[in-house]
C-alpha positions as CSV (number, residue, x, y, z in Angstrom):
1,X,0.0,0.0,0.0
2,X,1.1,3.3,-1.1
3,X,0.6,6.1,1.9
4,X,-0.3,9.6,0.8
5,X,2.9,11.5,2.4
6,X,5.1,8.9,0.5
7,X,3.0,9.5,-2.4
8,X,3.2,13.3,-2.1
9,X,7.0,12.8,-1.5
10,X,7.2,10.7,-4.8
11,X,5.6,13.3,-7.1
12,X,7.3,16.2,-5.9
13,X,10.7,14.2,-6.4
14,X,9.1,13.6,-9.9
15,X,8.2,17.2,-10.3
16,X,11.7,18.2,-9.2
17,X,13.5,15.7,-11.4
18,X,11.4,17.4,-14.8
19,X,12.1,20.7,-13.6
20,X,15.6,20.7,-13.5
21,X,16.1,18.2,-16.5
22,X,14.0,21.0,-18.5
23,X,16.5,23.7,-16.6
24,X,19.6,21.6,-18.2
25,X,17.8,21.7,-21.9
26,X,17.3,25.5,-21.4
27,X,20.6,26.3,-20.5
28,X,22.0,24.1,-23.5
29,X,19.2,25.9,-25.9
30,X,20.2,28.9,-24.6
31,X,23.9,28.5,-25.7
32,X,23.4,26.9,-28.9
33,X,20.2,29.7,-30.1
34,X,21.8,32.7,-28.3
35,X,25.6,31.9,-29.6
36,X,24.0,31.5,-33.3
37,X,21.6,34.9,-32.6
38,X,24.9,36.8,-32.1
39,X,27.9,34.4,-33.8
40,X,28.3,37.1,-36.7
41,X,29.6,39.3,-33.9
42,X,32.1,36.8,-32.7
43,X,30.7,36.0,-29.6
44,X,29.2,33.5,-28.0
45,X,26.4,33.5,-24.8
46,X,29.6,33.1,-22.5
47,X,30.9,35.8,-23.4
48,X,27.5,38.3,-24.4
49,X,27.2,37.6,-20.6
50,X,31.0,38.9,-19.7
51,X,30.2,42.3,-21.5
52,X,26.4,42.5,-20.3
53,X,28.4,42.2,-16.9
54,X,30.8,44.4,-18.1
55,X,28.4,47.0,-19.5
56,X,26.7,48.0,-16.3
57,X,26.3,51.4,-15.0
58,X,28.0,49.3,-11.5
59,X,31.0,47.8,-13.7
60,X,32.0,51.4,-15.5
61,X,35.8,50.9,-14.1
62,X,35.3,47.5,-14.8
63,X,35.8,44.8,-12.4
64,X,38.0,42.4,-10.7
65,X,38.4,38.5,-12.4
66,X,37.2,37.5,-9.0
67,X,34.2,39.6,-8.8
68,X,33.1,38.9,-12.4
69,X,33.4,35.1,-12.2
70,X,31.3,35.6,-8.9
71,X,28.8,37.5,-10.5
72,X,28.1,35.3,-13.4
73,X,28.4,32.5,-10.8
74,X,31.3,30.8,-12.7
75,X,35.1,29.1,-11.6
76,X,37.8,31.4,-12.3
77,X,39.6,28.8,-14.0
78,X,36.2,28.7,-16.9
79,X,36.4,32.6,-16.7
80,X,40.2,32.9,-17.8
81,X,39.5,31.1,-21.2
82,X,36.7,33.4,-22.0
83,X,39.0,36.3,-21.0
84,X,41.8,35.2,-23.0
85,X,39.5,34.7,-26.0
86,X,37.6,38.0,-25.7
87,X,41.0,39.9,-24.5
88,X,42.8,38.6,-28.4
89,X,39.3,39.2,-30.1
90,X,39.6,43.2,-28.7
91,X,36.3,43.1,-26.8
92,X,38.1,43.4,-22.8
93,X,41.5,44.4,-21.3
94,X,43.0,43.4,-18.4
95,X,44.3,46.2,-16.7
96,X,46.3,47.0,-13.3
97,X,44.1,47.7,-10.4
98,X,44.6,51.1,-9.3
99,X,44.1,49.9,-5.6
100,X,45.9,47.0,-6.1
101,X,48.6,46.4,-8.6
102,X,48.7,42.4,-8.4
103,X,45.0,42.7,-9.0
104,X,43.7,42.6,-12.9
105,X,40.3,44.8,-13.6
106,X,38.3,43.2,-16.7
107,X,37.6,46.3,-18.3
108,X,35.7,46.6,-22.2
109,X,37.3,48.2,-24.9
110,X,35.9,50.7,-26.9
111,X,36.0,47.8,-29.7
112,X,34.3,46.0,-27.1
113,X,31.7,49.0,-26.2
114,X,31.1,49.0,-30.1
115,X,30.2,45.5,-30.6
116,X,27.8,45.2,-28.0
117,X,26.0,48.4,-28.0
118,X,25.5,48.8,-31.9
119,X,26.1,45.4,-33.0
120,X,25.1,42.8,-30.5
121,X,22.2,44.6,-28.5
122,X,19.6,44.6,-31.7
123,X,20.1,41.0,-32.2
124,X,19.8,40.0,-28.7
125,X,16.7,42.3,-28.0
126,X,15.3,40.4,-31.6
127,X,16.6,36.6,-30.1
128,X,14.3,37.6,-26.5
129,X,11.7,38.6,-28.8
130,X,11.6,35.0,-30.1
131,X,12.4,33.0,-27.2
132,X,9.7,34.6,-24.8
133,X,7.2,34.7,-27.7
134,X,3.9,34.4,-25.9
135,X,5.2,34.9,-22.5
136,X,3.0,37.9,-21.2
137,X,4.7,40.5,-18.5
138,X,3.1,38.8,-15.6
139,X,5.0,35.1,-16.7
140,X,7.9,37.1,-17.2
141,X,7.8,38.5,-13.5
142,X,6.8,35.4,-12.3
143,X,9.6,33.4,-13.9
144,X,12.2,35.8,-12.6
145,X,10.6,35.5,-9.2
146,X,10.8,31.4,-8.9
147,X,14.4,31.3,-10.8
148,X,15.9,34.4,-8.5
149,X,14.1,31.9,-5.6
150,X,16.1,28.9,-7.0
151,X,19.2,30.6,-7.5
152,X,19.3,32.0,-3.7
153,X,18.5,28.0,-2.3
154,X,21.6,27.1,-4.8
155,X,23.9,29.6,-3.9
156,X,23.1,28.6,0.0
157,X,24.0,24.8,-1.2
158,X,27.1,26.0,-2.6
159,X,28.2,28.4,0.9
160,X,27.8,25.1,2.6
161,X,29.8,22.7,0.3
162,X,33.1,22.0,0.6
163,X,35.2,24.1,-1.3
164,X,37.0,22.4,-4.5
165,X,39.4,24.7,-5.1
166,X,37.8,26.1,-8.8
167,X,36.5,28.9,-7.4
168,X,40.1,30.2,-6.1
């Protein structure tokens, strides 16, 4: 006999199994539609997120490698190789901190500015457009609400693990 708490317990496991299995397919669809949205730019999702980052009114000096992987929630080590890439492509510089010289500040280059604002910006407004086709305001609020939600109980997950090293 099947109890209805286990059976409660055995749906939401279900539930929570589809949600983050469709999560996973998202994330992959994102990359794959949203690098071919803005590939004739030379970028890819990685690194339309490093200059959205990078493009905020909060980033104007730029910002620290640290800070940056932190804020798009990625290792250090997975941040460099974009930041190599993007730094020989012209879109970022590395440059000295002014409060500390060991430090590096990922700053974008006016090549950088260029590609994003005039190039990149239309065809990711245009790729949105597309991908959230039907979505009205309120799904869109609510959306952001449940994944910001989700995000918050994973970044508590991650205080609490034991640390690997790849974020150093």
């Amino acid at each position: 006999m099947v109890y209805p708490k286990e059976n409660s317990d055995l749906a939401r496991m279900e539930l929570a199994n589809r949600l983050f299995f469709r999560l996973y397919q998202c994330a992959n669809m994102l990359h794959k539609t949203g690098t071919r949205a803005v590939e004739k730019e030379g970028l890819t999702t990685q690194q339309w997120a490093v200059l959205g980052a990078l493009s905020r009114s909060d980033a104007e000096g730029g910002m620290s490698v640290g800070d940056l992987a932190r804020y798009l929630k990625v290792s250090r080590q997975n941040l460099s190789g974009q930041i190599g890439r993007m730094e020989r492509d012209g879109h970022i510089e590395l440059l000295a901190d002014t409060r500390d010289r060991r430090a590096k500040r990922v700053t974008m280059t006016q090549h950088g500015r260029k590609i994003w604002e005039q190039d990149a910006q239309p065809k990711i407004r245009a790729y949105y457009e597309a991908a959230l086709t039907d979505f009205s305001t309120g799904d869109l609020t609510h959306t952001l609400h449940y994944l910001l939600k989700l995000l918050d109980n994973m970044e508590k997950i991650d205080q609490t693990a034991e640390p690997s090293g790849e974020d150093e």
